[in-house]
C-alpha positions in Angstrom: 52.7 16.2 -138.0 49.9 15.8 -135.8 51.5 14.4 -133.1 54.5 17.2 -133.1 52.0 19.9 -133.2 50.4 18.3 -129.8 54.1 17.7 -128.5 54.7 21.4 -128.8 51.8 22.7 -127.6 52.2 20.9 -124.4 56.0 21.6 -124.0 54.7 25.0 -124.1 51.9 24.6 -121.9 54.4 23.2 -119.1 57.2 25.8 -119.4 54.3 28.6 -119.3 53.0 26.7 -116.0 56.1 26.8 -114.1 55.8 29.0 -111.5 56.8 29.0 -107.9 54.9 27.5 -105.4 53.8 29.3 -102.5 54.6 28.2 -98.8 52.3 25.5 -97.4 49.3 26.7 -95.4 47.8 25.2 -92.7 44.5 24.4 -94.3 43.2 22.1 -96.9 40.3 22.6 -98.9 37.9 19.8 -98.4 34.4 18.9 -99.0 31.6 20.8 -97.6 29.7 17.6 -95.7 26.6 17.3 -94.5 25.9 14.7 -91.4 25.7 11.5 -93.1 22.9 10.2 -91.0 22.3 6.6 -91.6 19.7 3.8 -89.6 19.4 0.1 -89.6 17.3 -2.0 -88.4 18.7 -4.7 -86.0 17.7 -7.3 -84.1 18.4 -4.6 -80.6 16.6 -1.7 -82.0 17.8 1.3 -84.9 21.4 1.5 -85.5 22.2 5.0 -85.8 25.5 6.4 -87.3 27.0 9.6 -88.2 29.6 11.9 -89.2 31.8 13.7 -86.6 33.0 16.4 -89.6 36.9 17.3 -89.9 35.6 21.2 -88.8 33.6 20.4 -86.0 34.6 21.9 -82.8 36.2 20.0 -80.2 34.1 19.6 -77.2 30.8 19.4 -80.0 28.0 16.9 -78.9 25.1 15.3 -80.1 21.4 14.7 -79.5 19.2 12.2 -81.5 15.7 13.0 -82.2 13.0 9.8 -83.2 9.4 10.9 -85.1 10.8 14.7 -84.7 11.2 14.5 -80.7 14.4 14.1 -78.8 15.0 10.8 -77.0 18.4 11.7 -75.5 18.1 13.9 -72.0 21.8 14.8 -72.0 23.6 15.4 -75.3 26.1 12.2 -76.7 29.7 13.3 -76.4 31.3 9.7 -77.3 31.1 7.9 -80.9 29.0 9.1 -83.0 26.9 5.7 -82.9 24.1 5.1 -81.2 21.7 2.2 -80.5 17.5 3.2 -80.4 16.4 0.1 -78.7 12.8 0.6 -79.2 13.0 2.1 -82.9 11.0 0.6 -85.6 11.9 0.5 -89.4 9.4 3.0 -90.0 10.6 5.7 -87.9 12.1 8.8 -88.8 15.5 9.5 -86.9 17.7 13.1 -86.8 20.5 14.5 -85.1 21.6 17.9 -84.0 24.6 18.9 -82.3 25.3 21.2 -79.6 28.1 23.8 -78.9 29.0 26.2 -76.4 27.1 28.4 -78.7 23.8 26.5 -78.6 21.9 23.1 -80.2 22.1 23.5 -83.9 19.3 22.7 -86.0 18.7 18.3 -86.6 20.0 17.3 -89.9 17.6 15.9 -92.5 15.3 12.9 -91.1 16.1 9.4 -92.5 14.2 6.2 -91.9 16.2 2.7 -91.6 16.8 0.0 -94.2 16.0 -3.5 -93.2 17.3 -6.4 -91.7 15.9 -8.6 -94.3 17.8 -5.8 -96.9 20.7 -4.3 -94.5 22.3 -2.4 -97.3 21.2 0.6 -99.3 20.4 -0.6 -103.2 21.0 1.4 -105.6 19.3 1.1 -109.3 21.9 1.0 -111.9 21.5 1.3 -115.9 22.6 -1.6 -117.7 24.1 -0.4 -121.1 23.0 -3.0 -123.8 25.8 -5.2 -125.0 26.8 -5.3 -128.8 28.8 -6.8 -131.4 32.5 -6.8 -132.4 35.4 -8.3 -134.6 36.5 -11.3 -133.4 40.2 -12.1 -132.3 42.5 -12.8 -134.8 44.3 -15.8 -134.9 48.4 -16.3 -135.0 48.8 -15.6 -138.8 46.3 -12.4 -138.1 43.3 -13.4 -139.7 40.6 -12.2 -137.8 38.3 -14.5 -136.3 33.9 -14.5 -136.2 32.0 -11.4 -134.8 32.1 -12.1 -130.6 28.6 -10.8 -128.7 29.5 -8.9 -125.3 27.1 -7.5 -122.3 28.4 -4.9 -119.5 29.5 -6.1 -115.8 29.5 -3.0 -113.1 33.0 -2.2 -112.4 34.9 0.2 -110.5 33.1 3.2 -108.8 34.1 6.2 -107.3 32.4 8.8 -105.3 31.5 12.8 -105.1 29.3 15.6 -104.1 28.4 16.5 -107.7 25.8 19.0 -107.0 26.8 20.1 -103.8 24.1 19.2 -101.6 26.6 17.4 -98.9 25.9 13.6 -99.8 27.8 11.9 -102.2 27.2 10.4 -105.9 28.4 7.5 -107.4 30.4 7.4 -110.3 30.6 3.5 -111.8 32.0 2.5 -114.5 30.9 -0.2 -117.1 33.1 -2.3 -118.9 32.1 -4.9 -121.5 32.8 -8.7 -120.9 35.5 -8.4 -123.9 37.6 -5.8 -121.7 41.3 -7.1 -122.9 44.7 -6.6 -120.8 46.6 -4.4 -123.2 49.4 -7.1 -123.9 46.3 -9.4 -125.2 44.6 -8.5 -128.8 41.1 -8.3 -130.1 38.5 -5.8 -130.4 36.2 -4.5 -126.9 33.0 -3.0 -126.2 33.1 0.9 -125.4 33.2 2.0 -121.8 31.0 4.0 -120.3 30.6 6.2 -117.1 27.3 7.0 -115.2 26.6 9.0 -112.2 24.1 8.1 -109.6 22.1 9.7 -106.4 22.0 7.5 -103.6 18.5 6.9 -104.9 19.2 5.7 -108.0 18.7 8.9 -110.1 20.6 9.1 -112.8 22.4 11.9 -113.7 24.3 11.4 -116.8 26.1 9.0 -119.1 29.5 9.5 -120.9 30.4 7.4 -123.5 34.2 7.1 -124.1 33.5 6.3 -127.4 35.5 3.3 -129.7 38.6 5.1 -129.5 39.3 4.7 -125.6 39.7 0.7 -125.0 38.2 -1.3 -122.2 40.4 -3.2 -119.7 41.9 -2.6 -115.9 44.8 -0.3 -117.6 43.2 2.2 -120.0 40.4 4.2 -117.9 41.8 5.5 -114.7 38.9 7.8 -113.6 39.1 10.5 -111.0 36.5 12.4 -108.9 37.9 15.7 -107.3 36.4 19.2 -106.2 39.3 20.6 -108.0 39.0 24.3 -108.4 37.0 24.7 -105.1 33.3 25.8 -106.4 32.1 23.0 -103.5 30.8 20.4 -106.9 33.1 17.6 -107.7 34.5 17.5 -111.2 35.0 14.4 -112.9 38.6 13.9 -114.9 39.8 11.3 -117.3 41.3 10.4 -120.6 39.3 11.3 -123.6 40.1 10.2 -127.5 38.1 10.9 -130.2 34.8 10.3 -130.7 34.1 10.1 -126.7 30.7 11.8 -126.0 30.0 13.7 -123.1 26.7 13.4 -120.6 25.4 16.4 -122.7 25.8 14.4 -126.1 28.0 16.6 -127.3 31.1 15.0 -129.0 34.9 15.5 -128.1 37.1 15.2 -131.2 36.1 13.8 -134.8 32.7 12.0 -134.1 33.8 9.9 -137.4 37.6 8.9 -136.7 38.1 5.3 -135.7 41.5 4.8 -134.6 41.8 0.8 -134.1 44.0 -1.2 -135.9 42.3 -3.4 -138.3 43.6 -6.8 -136.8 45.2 -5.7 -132.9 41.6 -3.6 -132.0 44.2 -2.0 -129.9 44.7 2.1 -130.3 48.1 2.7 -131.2 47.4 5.9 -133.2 45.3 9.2 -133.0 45.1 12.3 -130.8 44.8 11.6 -127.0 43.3 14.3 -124.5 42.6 15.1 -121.1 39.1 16.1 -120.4 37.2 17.8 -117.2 33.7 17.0 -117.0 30.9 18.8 -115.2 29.8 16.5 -112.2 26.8 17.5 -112.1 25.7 17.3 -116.1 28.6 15.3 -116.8 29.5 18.1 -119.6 33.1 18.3 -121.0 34.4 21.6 -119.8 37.8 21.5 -121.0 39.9 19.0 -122.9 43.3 19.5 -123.6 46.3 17.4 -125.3 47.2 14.7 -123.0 50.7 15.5 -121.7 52.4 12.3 -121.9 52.1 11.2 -125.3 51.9 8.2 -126.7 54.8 8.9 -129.0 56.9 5.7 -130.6 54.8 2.8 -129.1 58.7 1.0 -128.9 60.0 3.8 -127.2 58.1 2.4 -123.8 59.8 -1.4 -123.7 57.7 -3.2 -126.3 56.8 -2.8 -129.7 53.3 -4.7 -129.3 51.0 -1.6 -127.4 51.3 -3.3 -124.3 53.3 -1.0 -122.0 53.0 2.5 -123.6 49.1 2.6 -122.4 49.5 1.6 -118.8 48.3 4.5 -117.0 47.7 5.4 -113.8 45.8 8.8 -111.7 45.3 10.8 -108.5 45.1 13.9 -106.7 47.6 15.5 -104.6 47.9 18.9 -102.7 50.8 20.2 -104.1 50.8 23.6 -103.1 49.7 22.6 -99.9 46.3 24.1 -100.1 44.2 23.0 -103.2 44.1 19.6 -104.9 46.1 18.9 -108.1 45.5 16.4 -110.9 47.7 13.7 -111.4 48.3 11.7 -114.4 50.9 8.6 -114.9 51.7 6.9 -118.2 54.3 4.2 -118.0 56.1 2.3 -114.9 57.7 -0.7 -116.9 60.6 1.1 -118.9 59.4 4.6 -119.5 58.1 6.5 -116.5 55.8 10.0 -117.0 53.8 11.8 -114.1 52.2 14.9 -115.1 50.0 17.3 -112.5 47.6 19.4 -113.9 45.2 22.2 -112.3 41.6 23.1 -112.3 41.3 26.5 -111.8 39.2 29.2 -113.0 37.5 27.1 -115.7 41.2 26.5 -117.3 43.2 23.3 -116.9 47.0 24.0 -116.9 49.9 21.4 -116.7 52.2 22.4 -113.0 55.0 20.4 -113.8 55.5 17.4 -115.9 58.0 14.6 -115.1 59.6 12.5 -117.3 62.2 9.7 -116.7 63.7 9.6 -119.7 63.6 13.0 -121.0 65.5 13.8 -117.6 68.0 11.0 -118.5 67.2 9.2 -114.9 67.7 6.0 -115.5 67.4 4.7 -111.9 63.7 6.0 -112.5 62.7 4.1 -115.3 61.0 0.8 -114.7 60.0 1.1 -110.9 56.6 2.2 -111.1 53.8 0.1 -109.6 50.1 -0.9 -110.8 48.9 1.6 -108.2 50.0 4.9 -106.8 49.6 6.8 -103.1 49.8 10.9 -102.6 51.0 11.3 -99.2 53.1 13.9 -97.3 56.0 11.9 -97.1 58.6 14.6 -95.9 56.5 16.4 -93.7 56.6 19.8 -95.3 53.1 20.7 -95.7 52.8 19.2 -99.8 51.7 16.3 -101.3 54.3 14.3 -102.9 53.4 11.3 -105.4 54.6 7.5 -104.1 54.9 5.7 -107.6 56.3 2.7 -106.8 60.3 2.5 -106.0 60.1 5.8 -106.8 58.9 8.8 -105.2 57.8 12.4 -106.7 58.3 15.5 -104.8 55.9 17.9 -104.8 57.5 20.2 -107.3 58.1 17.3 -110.1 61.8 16.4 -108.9 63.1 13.4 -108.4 63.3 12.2 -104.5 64.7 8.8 -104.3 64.0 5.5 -105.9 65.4 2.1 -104.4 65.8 0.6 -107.5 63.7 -2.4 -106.5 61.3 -2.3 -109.3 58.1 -3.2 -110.5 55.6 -4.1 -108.1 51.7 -4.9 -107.6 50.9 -3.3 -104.4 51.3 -0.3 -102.1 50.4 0.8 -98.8 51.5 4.3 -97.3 50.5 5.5 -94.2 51.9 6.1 -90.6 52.6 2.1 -90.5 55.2 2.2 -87.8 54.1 4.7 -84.7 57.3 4.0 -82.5 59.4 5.9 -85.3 58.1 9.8 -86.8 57.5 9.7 -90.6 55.4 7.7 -93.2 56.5 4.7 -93.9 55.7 2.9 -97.6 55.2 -1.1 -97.6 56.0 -2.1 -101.2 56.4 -5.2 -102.9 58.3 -6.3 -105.9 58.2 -9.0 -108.6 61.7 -9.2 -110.0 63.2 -12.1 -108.5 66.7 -10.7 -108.6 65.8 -8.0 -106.8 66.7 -8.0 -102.9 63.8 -7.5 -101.2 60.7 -8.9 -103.1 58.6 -7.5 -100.1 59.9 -4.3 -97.9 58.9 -1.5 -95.5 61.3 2.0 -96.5 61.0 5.2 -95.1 59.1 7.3 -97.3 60.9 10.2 -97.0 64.3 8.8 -97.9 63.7 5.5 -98.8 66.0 3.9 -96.8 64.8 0.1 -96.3 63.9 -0.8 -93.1 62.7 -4.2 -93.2 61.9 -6.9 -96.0 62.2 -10.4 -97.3 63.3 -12.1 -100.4 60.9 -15.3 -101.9 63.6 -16.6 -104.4 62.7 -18.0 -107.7 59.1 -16.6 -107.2 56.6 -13.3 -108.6 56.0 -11.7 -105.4 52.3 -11.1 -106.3 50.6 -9.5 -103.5 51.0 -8.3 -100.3 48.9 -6.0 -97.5 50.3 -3.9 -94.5 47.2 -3.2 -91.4 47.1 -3.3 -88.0 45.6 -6.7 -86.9 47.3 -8.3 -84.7 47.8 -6.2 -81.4 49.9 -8.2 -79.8 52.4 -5.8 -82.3 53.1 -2.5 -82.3 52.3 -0.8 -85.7 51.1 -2.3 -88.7 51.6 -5.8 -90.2 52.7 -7.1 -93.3 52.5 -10.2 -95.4 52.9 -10.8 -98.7 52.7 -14.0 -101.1 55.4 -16.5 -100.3 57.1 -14.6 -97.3 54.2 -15.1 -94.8 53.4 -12.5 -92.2 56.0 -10.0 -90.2 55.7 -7.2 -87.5 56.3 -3.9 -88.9 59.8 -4.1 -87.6 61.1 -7.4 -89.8 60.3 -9.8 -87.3 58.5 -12.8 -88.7 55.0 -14.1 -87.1 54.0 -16.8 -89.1 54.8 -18.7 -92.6 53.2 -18.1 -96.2 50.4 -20.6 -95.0 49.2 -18.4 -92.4 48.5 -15.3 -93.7 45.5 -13.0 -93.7 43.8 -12.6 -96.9 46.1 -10.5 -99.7 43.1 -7.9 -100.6 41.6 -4.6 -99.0 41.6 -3.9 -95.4 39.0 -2.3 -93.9 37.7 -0.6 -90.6 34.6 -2.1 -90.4 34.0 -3.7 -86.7 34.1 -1.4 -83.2 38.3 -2.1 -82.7 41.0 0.1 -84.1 42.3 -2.9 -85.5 41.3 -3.2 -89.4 39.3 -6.2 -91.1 40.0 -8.0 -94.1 37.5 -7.4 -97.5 38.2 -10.0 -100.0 36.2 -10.9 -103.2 32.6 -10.4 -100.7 33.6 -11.2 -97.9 34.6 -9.4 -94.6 36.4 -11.1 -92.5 38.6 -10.4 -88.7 41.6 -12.1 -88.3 41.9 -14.3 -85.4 46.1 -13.7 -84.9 46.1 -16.5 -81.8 45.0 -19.2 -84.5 45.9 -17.6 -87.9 42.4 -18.4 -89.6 39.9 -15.8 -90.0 36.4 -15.3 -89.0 33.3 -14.3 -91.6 31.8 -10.9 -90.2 29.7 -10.6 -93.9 29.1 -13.0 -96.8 27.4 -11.6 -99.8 28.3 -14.3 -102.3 25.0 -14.6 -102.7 23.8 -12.1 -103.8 26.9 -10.0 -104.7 29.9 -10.2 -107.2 33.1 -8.7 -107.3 35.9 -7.1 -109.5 38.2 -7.2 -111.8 39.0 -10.8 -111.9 41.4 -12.3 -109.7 42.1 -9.3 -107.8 38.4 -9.7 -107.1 38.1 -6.1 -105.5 34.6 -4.5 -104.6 33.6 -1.8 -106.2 34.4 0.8 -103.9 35.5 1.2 -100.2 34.9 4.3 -98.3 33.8 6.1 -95.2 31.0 7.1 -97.4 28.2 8.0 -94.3 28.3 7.6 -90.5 30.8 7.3 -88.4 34.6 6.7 -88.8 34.0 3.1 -90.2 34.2 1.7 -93.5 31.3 1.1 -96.3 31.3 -1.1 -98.8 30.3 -1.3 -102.5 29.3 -4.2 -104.7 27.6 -4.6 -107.5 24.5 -7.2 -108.0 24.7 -10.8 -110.1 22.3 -9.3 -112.3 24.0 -5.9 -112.3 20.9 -4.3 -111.6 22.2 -2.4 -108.7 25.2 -1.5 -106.4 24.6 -2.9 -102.6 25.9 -0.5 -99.9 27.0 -2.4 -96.9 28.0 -0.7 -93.4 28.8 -2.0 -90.0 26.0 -2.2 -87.3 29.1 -2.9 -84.7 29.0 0.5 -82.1 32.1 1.3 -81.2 33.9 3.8 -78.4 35.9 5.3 -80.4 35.3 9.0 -81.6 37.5 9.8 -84.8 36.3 12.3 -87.3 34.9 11.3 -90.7 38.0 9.6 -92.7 36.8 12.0 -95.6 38.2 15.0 -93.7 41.5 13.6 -93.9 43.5 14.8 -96.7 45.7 11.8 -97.3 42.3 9.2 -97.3 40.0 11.2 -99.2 43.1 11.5 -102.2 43.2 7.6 -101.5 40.1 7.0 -102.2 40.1 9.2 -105.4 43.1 6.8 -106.7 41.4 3.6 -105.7 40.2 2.8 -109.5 43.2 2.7 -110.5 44.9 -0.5 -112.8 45.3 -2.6 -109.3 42.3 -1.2 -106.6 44.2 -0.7 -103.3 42.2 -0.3 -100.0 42.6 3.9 -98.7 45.1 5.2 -95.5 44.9 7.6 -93.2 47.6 10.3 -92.7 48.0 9.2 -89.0 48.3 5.5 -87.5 44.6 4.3 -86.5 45.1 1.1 -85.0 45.7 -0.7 -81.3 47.5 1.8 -79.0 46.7 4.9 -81.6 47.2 8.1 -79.8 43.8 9.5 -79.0 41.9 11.7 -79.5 42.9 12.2 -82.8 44.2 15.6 -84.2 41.4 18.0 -85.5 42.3 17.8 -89.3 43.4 21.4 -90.4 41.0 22.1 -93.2 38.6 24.5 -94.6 35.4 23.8 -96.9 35.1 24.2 -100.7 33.6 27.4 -101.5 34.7 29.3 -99.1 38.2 30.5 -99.1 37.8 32.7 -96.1 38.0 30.2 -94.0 41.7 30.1 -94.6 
């Protein structure tokens, strides 16, 4: 009765949702940045980096200012990098820049971290481990009590309070997390929020009814209704408390079954949460219901609670919730909105309800929100399949199941997106392939045979190419156009790419390690080695725990967590560069990227435009406005 109270409550939220959406604007609404001034001490003097923001004007320069007096005589136009050779680790360093209206005031001072600690650490909380029922054994009889502790996981980042900087958002998981096709009881999961300094801001606890594994808490980070503070969404159950201690649901229910551990049964919601106090705002039935756990192509709770997230710009202006259940057999998407203090569904999508059977089981362990059609909205990548931004069915090329996904401008000698996919059914045709993502029509691939087509990565780096590259398990590693460069055995590293060095072209980070590829003798060489101090993700996909343009320049920064998992280690580049490209946090398609980067399988962020060798320059000024001020449109 429950459940078909909560079915009709969200079949009416949806229809009463459905309303037309307006024409596309030109402007985004995007975080309200502050400079992102960051220093290093190295062996040639101060590294200084810092934001070039997605608003700045076009012809804005900089000056830099040491112990509050300026040290450049003519303000910087290039990159905004900048070497001190006489600076000391404890000087003070600023910047200002300078219009045709006038030098503005220098941001906030920083000093520089040092070259005996060249990353910024981060104090983290350490929930204490516990106790739980063992696994049961194969006629169900449930095994001793099994002791667990909590590893750092996945983080995400946020202005929470508005102040410009961002927050960290990490989540915990116990060492008993399960896959959800594997039994047994886990620890609970919890979520913190962090200053750069280590405050902490707030704990939720998801309570015993949300399980722990790479599947089940898919966690996003958004400025969703534009108040210029970050809200924090994810799925809630019963018994989840919020940072305030205030409980969501029955405090008392427990929901696990007896010998499984796994949650089959009980109410399910969606909950916004405060950023800045971590307080639940709003929690509503979670759209895509669990329902008949057969119904989703087992009948063990394996495939009904695979779920993914993101945030797309569906009305072309302000960001949307997205929430996926289901990619195996039955395939939901809904997108919700934060607005006004109320969270609405938009549209919800259902491949089965809709009888669309070439939809069903082609979803991926990962998602991308990207503008694939070029009409000013976001639409939702799932896989084979791709969303439009009004919940209808584009296309699906009915290739199936897959691990990774990369969208971006991959290909710059054709216009459009283009999607690089790849796909573990061995009957399918391509188990690795590059389609437009507008229509989907394939433009290049390869098949391994007999083989799971397990991973695969497109960048740019290699420029004796034009475009991206791609290479996959099995296949080896091909231009963007289909044309083979070398075998499986001489491949870059299947993981993250990552701007990191001076170049356009992109780096490799895998497990902790960055690495450039050397295409003339297909090996790679170590730029940073932290395995020794550092530890990475997830398992075998052995993922940091975040990658972002977090601070300074255009480049890349790095998040791991600590052996002891007594902090997170922030790495950047000390590499200057020529190259003057706003913040990648001003641009639309990234910043959404990095939102959806916790999700099930961690996939490295993409710009909306091809940055790489022979990149058209400079690039475009994004078209954006800030959060919290909607005159700007």
């Amino acid at each position: 009765m429950r459940n078909s109270r909560i079915f009709s409550l969200c079949l009416a939220a949806v229809l009463a949702a459905a309303a037309a959406i307006p024409a596309a604007a030109e402007k985004r609404q995007m975080e309200a940045l502050n400079r992102g001034l960051a220093a290093v001490s190295t062996r040639k003097g101060v590294f200084l980096s810092w934001r070039l923001l997605g608003n700045d004007s076009k012809d804005v320069a900089f000056h830099v200012y040491q112990n509050g007096s300026r040290i450049t005589s003519e303000p910087l136009t290039g990159a905004t990098c900048y070497v001190v050779p006489k600076g000391k680790p404890g000087d003070s360093f600023a910047v200002s820049a300078v219009t045709a209206a006038g030098e503005e005031e220098p941001c906030a001072a920083v000093q520089p971290f040092a070259k005996k600690k060249p990353y910024i650490s981060i104090p983290i909380n350490q929930p204490k481990g516990g106790k739980v029922a063992g696994v049961p054994d194969k006629s169900g009889k449930v095994g001793p009590e099994v002791t667990y502790s909590y590893n750092a996981n996945d983080a995400s980042c946020g202005d929470l309070d508005g102040d410009g900087e961002y927050e960290i958002i990490l989540k915990w998981d116990p060492d008993n997390s399960k896959d959800n096709s594997q039994s047994g009881y886990t620890g609970q999961v919890f979520l913190d929020a962090y200053k750069l300094d280590g405050t902490q801001l707030w704990r939720i606890d998801l309570g015993k009814n949300i399980r722990a594994g790479a599947h089940y808490t898919q966690f996003l980070v958004y400025d969703y209704d534009g108040d210029g503070k970050a809200e924090v969404v994810l799925k809630t159950a019963d018994g989840t408390v919020d940072g305030t201690g205030a409980v969501i649901g029955d405090k008392d229910a427990d929901w696990r079954e007896s010998t499984w551990g796994k949650v089959l049964n009980g109410p399910e919601y969606l909950t916004v949460f405060e950023g800045a106090t971590g307080k639940a705002l709003e929690s509503i039935p979670f759209v895509a219901e669990r329902g008949s756990v057969d119904s989703w192509g087992d009948g063990y709770g394996n495939r009904c609670d695979r779920f993914l997230c993101g945030t797309a710009y569906l009305d072309g202006v302000h960001p949307s919730i997205i929430e996926g259940r289901g990619y195996y057999a039955k395939t939901t998407i809904t997108a919700y909105d934060w607005r006004d203090g109320k969270l609405s569904v938009r549209w919800a999508f259902s491949a089965a309800r809709d009888n669309l059977p070439d939809y069903m089981g082609q979803g991926n362990h990962s998602l991308s929100v990207c503008d694939v059609d070029g009409d000013g909205y976001d639409e939702i990548v799932y896989g084979s399949i791709t969303i439009d931004h009004d919940g209808k069915p584009m296309y699906s090329t009915k290739l199936g199941h897959g691990d990774a996904l990369h969208v971006s401008d991959l290909d710059p000698t054709r216009p459009g997106m283009e999607v690089f996919d790849i796909h573990e059914d061995k009957r399918a045709s391509y188990n690795a392939e590059v389609h437009d993502a507008a229509t989907g029509e394939i433009l290049a691939g390869a098949h391994v045979g007999a083989f799971d087509c397990g991973r695969g990565v497109a960048a740019d780096v290699d420029p004796r190419y034009p475009g991206a590259e791609w290479w996959a398990s099995r296949v080896g590693m091909y231009t963007i156009k289909g044309e083979q460069i070398s075998d499986e055995g001489h491949t870059p590293p299947m993981n993250f790419a990552i701007w990191w060095d001076g170049d356009l072209l992109r780096e490799l980070n895998d497990d902790t390690t960055i690495t450039k590829w050397d295409y003339k003798n297909a090996t790679g060489k170590i730029l940073l080695s932290t395995a020794m101090d550092c530890l990475s993700n997830n398992g075998s996909k052995a993922n940091c725990a975040l990658q972002a343009d977090l601070f300074g320049d255009w480049r890349e920064e790095v998040i791991w967590r600590s052996f002891n998992n007594k902090e997170l280690r922030i790495y950047m580049t000390t590499d200057t560069t020529e190259y003057r490209i706003p913040t990648l946090m001003h641009d639309s398609q990234y910043r959404v990227s990095v939102s959806a980067q916790n999700s099930a399988y961690n996939q490295p962020p993409h710009t909306s435009y091809f940055l790489g060798e022979g990149m058209t320059l400079p690039v475009p000024q994004p078209e954006i406005y800030l959060a919290g001020d909607e005159s700007q449109r």
